[in-house]
C-alpha positions in Angstrom: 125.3 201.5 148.9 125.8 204.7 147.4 125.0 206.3 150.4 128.7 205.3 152.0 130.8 206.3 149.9 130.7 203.3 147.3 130.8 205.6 144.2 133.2 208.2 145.8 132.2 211.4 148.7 128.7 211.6 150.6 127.5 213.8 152.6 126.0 212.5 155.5 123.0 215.4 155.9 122.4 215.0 151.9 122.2 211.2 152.6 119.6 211.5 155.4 117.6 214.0 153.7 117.3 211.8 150.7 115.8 209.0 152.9 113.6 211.1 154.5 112.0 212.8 151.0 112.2 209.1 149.6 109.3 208.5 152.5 107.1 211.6 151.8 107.4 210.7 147.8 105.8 207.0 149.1 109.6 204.9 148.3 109.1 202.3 151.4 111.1 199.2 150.0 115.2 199.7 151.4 118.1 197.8 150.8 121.1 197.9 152.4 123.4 195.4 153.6 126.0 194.9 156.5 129.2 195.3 153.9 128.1 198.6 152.7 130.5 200.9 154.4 131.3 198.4 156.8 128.5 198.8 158.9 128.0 202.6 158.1 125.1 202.0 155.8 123.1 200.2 158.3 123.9 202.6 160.5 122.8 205.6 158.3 119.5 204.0 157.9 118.9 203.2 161.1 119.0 206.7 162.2 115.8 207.5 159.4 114.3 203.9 160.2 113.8 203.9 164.2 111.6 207.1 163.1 109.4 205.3 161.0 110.0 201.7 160.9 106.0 200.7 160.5 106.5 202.9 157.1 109.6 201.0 155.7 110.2 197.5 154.4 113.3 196.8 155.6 115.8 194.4 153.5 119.5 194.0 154.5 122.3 191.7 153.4 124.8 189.1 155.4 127.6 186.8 153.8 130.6 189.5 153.5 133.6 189.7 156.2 135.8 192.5 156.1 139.2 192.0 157.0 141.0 194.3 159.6 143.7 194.5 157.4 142.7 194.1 153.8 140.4 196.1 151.4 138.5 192.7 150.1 135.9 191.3 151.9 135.4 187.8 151.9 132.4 185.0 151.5 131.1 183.6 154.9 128.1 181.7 154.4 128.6 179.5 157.6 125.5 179.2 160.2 127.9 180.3 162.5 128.3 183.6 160.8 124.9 184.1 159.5 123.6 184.4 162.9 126.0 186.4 164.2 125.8 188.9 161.3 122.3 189.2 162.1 123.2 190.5 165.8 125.1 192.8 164.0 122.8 194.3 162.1 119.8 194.4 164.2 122.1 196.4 166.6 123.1 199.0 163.7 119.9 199.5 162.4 118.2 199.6 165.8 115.7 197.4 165.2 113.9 194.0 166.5 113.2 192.7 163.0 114.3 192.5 159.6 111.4 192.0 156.7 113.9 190.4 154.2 117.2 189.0 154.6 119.1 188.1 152.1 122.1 185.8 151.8 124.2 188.5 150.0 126.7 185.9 147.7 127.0 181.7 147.8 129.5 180.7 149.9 131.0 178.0 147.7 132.5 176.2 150.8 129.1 176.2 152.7 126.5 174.2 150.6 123.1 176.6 150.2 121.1 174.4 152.6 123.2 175.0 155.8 123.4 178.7 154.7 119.4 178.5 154.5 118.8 176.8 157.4 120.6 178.9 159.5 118.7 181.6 158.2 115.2 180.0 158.4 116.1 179.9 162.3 115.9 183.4 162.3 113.0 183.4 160.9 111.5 181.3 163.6 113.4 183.0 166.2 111.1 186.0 165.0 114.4 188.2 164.0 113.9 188.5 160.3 110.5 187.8 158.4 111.0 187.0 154.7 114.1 185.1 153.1 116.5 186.1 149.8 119.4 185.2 148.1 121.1 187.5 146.1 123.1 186.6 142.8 122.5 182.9 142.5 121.5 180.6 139.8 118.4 178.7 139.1 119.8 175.6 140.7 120.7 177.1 143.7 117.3 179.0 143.8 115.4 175.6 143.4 117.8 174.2 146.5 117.5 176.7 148.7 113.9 176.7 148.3 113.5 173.0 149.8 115.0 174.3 152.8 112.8 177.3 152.9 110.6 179.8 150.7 112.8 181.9 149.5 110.8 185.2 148.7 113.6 187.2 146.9 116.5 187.0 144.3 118.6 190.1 144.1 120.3 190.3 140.8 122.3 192.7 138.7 119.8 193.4 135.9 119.4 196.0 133.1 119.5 196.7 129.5 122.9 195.9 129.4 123.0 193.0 132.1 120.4 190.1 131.0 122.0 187.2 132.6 119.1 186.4 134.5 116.7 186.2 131.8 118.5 182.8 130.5 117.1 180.6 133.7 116.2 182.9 136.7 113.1 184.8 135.4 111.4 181.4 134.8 112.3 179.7 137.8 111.6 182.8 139.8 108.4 182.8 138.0 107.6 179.3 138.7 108.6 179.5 143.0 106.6 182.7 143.2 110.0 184.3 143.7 110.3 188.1 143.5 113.0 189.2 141.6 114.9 192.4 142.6 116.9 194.1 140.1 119.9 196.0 141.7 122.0 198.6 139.3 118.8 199.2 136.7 120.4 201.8 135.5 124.0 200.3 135.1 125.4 202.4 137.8 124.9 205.2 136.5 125.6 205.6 132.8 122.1 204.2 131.6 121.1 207.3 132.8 123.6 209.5 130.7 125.0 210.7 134.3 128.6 209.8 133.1 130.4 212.4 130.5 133.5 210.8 131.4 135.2 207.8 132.9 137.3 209.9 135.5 136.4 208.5 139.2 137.5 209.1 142.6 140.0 206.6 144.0 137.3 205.2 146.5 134.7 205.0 143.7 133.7 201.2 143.1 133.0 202.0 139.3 136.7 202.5 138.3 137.1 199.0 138.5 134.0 198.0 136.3 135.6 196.7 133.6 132.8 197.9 131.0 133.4 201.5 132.4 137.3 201.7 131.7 139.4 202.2 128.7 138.0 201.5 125.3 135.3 199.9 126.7 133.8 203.2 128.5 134.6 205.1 124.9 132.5 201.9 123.1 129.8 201.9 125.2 129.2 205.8 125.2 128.9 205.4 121.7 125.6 202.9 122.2 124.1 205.2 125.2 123.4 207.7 121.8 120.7 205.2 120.8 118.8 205.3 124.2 119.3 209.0 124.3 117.1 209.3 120.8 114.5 206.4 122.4 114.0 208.3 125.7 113.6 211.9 123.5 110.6 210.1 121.4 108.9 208.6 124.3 109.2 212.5 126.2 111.2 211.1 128.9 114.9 210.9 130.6 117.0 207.8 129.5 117.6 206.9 132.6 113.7 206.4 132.8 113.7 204.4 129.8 115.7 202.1 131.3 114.1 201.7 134.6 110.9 201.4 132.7 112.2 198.6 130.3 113.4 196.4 133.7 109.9 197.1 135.2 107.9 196.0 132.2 109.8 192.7 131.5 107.3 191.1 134.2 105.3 191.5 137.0 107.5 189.5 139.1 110.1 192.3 138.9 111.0 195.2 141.5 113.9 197.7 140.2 115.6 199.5 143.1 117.7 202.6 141.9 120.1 203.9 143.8 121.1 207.5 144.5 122.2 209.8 146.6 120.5 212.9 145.0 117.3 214.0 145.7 116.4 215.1 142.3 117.5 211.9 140.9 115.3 209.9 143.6 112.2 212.4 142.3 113.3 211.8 138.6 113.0 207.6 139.3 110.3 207.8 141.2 108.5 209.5 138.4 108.9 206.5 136.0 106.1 204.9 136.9 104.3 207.6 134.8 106.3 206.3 131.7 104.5 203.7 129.4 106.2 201.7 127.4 104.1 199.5 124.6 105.3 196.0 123.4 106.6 197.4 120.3 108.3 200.1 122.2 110.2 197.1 124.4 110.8 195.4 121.3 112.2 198.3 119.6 114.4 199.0 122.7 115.9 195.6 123.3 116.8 195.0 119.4 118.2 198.8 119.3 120.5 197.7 122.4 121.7 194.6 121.7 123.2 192.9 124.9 126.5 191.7 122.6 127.2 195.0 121.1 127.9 196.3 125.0 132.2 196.1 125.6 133.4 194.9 128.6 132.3 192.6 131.6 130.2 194.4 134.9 132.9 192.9 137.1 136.5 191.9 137.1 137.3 187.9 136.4 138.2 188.1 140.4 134.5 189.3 141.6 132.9 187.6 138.9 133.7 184.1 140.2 132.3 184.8 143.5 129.3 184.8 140.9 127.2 181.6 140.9 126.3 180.6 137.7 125.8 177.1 137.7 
């Protein structure tokens, strides 16, 4: 996402040089999706993929419409669509298959089992390989699963985003679900990267409400505790927290993003960090997930959220 101008300028030629070092460093698991520039992302990595697509496991999203005239996209979860996004993206990414696809949000108008089914007909059409949902509850997870296996949930999940341990991490655990964790490092400022909360007027992050105002201010104040954590253990903090996400199971697959090659190298590097029980222990009470200010969307995004 970040790769299309999500959290402000890219460079196209910094973008595609990322992807390609994020191959020689061994980093095979991408995820994109169709909303992401409006098609641009897909694009972008379709440019690195038709180079190496027997190298990358490819996962890309559906379930967004962007409107010709507004700067909100909208939920489609409709057969209709589904199928028809998948054209879509197939074309951008120039490719004959996709290894996971998820359903990107719940359509709250389309039950989960139409959504499903139109996407296990890909499946058997031989267009995509593997099925995921991305930020639904257990319920819906145990649903959709009846229709098909569903071998993915995408979730926002991180030291300061632990919804999905309440229900999620059990069912996941109990379908054989693998549970992706998008924004690890809290877009950003889990890894100290923000000294301020100044953004760029196309920058998605100057409407998370835990990185405006007082909140931002609050919230910097916390990051001092991580910063001491990470300097005992001899590693960055945005390390520490990619390593906490990784060691709360082995059902669990952070993907950072970045558009920075250093950063990529720095991430990648984590897997060197080792964290003991008592470390995890000693991170999770030193952070704890009601001392953080503010919500990681607006009320308006967050009820596109299913939580029941």
């Amino acid at each position: 996402m970040v790769l299309s101008g999500s959290y402000g300028p890219a460079e196209e030629k910094d973008s595609l040089a990322t992807l390609e070092w994020a191959l020689e460093l061994g980093c095979n698991f991408w995820d994109t999706a169709d909303v992401y520039g409006r098609g641009h992302n897909e694009q972008l990595v379709g440019r690195v993929l038709r180079k190496h697509r027997q190298k990358i496991v490819l996962a890309t999203k559906c379930g967004f419409v962007w409107s010709a005239t507004e700067d909100e996209a909208r939920i489609d979860g409709t057969p209709q669509h589904i199928k028809s996004a998948c054209e879509a993206s197939l074309r951008r990414l120039g490719t004959e298959v996709i290894d996971l696809y998820y359903l990107h949000r719940l359509d709250a108008q389309v039950p989960v089992e139409e959504s499903v089914g139109a996407m296990a007909e890909l499946v058997q059409s031989g267009k995509v390989r593997q099925l995921g949902l991305s930020e639904v509850s257990s319920t819906t997870l145990r649903r959709a699963s009846k229709v098909y296996p569903i071998a993915a949930l995408q979730s926002e999940y991180s030291l300061w985003t632990r919804d999905p341990e309440e229900n999620v991490f059990d069912t996941c655990r109990e379908l054989g679900v693998l549970f992706v964790a998008f924004c690890p490092v809290g877009r950003g400022f889990l890894a100290g990267a923000l000294k301020d909360n100044t953004f760029a007027s196309n920058d998605f992050r100057r409407n998370v409400p835990r990185l405006t105002g007082d909140n931002f201010q609050r919230n910097l104040r916390l990051l001092q505790t991580i910063r001491r954590l990470a300097a005992a253990k001899g590693c960055t903090v945005a390390q520490l927290a990619l390593a906490w996400v990784i060691a709360q199971g082995d059902f669990i697959c952070a993907i950072p993003g970045t558009r920075r090659r250093d950063h990529l190298e720095e991430n990648w590097a984590t897997q060197q960090v080792e964290l003991t029980v008592a470390d995890l222990q000693h991170i999770r009470q030193s952070l704890p997930e009601s001392a953080i200010a503010g919500e990681r969307y607006t009320p308006e995004v967050m009820a596109r959220v299913d939580r029941s």
